[in-house]
N, C-alpha and C positions, 0 to 999 in steps of 0.2 A: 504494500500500500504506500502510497506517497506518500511524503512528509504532511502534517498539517500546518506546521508555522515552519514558514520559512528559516533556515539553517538555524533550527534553537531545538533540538529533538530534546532537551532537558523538558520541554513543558508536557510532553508526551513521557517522558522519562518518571518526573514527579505524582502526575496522576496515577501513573502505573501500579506508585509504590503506597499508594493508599486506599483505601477501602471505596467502592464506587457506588454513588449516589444511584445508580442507575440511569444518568443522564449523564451520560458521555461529555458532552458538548459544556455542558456546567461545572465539570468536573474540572476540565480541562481551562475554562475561564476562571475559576474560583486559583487553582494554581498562576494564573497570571497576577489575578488579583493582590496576589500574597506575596509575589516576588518582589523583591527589594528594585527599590529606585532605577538605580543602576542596569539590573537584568531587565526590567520593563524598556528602557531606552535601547538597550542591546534589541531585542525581540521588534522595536522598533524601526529599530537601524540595520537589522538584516533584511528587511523588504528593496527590493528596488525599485528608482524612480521609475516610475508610468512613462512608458517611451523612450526611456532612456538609453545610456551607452550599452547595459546588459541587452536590450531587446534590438540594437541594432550589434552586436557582436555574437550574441545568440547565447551567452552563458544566462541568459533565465531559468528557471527551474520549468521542469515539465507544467507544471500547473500552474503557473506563472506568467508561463507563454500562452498558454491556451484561455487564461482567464484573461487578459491583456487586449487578445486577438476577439476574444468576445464582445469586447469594447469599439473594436474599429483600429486599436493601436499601435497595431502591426500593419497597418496600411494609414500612413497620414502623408498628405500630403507636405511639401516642402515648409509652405507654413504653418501650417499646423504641427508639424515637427519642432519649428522656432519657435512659437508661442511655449508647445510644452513644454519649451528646453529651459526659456527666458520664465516661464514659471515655477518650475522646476530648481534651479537658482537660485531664485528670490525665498523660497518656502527653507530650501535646504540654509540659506544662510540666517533667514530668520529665527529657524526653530532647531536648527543642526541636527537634522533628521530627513528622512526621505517625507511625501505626500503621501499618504498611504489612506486610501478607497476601494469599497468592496466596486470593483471595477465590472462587476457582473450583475450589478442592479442599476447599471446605470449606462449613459454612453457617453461618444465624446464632450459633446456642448456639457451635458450635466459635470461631466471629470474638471471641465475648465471652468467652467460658471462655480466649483464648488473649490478648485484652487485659486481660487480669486477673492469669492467671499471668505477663504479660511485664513487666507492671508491676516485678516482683520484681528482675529482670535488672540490671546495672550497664549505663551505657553503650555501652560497648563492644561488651558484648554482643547489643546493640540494635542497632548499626549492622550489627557482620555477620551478626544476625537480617535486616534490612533487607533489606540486599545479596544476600543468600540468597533471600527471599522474592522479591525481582524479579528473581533469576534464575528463577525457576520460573513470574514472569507472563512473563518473553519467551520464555521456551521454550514457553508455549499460545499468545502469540501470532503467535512463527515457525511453528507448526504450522499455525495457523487459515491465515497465509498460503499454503502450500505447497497 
C-alpha cells in the first residue's frame, strides 16, 4: 500500500503501536495531533509544492502525481506554470513551508484563488490550515486503499 503522509511513515508507524479506535483515519490524525511542534512542521515540509520542480523532474510520489494531475497540474500552461511558481514563493517564504491543499477537491482556479487568499492568514493559521488539508488527502487516500 502506499504511503499515507508523504515521506513521515513515523505517523503510520505511531498509530500502529497503539490500540485502534476502530477508525483508522482518527487514529492516525489524533497521532498528528500529539506530535510535537517540530515533527508537525517536518510532516508539513515533506509535501511538495503544487506544480513545482518535483512535478516537472518527476520525483513526486506515486500519489502525489496522480493527485496533482487530478487537478489539471500536470498540464499548465506556461503561465499558469508562473503564477504557481511566483505563488509558490511568496507562500514558501512567508510561512517557510510548502502550500499544501487537498488538490483532489478542488481545481486549478480554486488551488490559486485559495493560494492567494491564504497568503493573508498569520502563521498559525497556516499550519492548522496544513494539518487540516492532509487530513483530508489521507482520508482519499485510506479510501482509495480500502
Amino acid at each position: 500500500m502506499a504511503a499515507l503522509f508523504e515521506h513521515s511513515p513515523w505517523v503510520e508507524e505511531r498509530a500502529d503501536a497503539r490500540p485502534s479506535s476502530g477508525d483508522r483515519h482518527a487514529d492516525l490524525m489524533a497521532v498528528v495531533a500529539e506530535a510535537s511542534d517540530a515533527e508537525r512542521l517536518a510532516l508539513i515540509r515533506a509535501h511538495p509544492e503544487l506544480a513545482g520542480k518535483a512535478a516537472v523532474d518527476r520525483t513526486l510520489t506515486d500519489a502525489s502525481a496522480a493527485e496533482q494531475a487530478s487537478a489539471g497540474l500536470d498540464r499548465l500552461s506556461p503561465e499558469e506554470f508562473e503564477r504557481f511558481h511566483a505563488l509558490n514563493s511568496a507562500y514558501r517564504e512567508r510561512f517557510g513551508f510548502p502550500f499544501i491543499i487537498c488538490v483532489r477537491l478542488t481545481d486549478k482556479a480554486g488551488i490559486l484563488a485559495a493560494m492567494e487568499a491564504r497568503l493573508a492568514h498569520t502563521r498559525e493559521e497556516e499550519i492548522a490550515t496544513a494539518i487540516a488539508e492532509i487530513g483530508k488527502i489521507t482520508r482519499l487516500r485510506l479510501e482509495d486503499a480500502a
